[in-house]
C-alpha positions in Angstrom: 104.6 77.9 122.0 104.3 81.6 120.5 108.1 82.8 119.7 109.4 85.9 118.8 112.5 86.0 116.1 115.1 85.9 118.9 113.4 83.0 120.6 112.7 80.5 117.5 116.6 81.0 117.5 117.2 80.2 121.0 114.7 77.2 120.3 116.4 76.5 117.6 119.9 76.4 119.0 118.6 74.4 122.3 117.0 71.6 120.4 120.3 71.0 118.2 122.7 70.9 121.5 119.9 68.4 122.6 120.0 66.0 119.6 121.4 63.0 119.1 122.2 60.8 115.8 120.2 59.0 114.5 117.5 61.9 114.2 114.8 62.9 112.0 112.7 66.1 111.9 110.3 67.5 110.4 108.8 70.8 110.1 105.9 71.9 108.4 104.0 75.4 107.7 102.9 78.0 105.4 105.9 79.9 103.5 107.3 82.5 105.1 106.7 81.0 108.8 110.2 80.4 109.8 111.2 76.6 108.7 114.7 77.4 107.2 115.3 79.7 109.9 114.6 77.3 112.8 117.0 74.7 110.4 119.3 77.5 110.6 119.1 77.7 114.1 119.3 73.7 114.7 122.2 73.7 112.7 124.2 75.9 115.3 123.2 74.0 117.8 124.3 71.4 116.6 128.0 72.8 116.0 127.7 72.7 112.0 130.9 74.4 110.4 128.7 75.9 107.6 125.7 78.7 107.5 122.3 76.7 106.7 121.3 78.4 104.0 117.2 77.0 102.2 117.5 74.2 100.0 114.8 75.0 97.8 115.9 74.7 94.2 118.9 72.1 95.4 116.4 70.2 97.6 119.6 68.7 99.4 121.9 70.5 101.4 124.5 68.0 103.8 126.5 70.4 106.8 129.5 68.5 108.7 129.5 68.8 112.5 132.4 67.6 114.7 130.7 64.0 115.3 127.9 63.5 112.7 126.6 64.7 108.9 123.4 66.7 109.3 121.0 67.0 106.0 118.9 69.9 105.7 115.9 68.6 103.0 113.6 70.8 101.6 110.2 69.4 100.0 108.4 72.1 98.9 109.3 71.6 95.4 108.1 68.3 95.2 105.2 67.8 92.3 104.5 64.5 93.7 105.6 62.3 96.8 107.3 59.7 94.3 110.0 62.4 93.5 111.0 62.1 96.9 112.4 59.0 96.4 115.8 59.7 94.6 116.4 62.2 97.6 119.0 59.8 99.8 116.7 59.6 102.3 117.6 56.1 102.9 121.8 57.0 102.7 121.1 59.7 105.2 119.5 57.0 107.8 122.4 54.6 107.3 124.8 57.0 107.9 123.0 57.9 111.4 122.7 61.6 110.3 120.6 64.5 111.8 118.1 64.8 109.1 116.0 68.0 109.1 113.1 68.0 106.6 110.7 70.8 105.8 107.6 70.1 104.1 107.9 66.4 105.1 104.1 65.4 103.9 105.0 66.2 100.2 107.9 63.6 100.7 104.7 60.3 101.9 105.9 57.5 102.2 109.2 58.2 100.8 110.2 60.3 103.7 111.4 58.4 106.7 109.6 57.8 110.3 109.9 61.3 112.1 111.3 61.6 115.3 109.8 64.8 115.9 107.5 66.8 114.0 107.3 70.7 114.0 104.1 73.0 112.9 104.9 76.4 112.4 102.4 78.8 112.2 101.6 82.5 111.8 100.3 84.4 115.2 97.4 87.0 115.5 100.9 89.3 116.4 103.6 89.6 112.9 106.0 89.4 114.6 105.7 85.8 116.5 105.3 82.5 115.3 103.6 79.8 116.9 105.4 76.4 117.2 103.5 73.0 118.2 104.9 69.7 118.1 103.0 67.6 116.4 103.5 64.0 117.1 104.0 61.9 113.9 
């Protein structure tokens, strides 16, 4: 899909009404493509009482919805895939949370089975992105 600012949000906010608990997704792309905003997006869908803001330096960020916990996880930071592993990933499956991970490869095997798996990509135009779901 190519996606203009307004529709990554519209995206956004339809996949998050659409989702239900247990879920896990990832996204992945260069910088700048529009990861945190699409989380940002998801997250309204999804009814969460708090603005998603980027987890970078934190890595975790958790957001409370009316019916389920929803964890925002950021792995760009990550040196190696083993660092991955004191993230809660684990926790956040047993509690039957939304989990929304950007940069999931830098996470291996630490991250856990993605439900759905989101490429985000710069367009020929600046002002769209292109969005493919990859299967994992």
């Amino acid at each position: 899909m190519r996606l203009r600012a307004d529709e990554l949000s519209r995206f956004g906010e339809e996949l998050g009404r659409g989702l239900s608990a247990p879920a896990v997704i990832g996204l992945s792309g260069e910088l700048g493509t529009g990861k945190t905003t699409l989380v940002q997006a998801i997250c309204r869908g999804l009814g969460a009482r708090a603005f998603a803001t980027s987890p970078t330096y934190a890595l975790v960020h958790h957001y409370e919805t009316a019916d389920r916990p929803v964890y925002h996880v950021d792995c760009y930071r990550l040196r190696s895939p083993d660092e991955a592993r004191d993230l809660g990933f684990d926790d956040m499956v047993r509690e039957r949370a939304i989990v929304l991970i950007e940069w999931p490869e830098r996470a291996g095997a630490w991250a856990p089975p993605l439900d759905r798996h989101l490429r985000l990509s710069y367009d020929i135009d600046p002002a769209v992105r292109v969005v493919e779901d990859v299967m994992p």
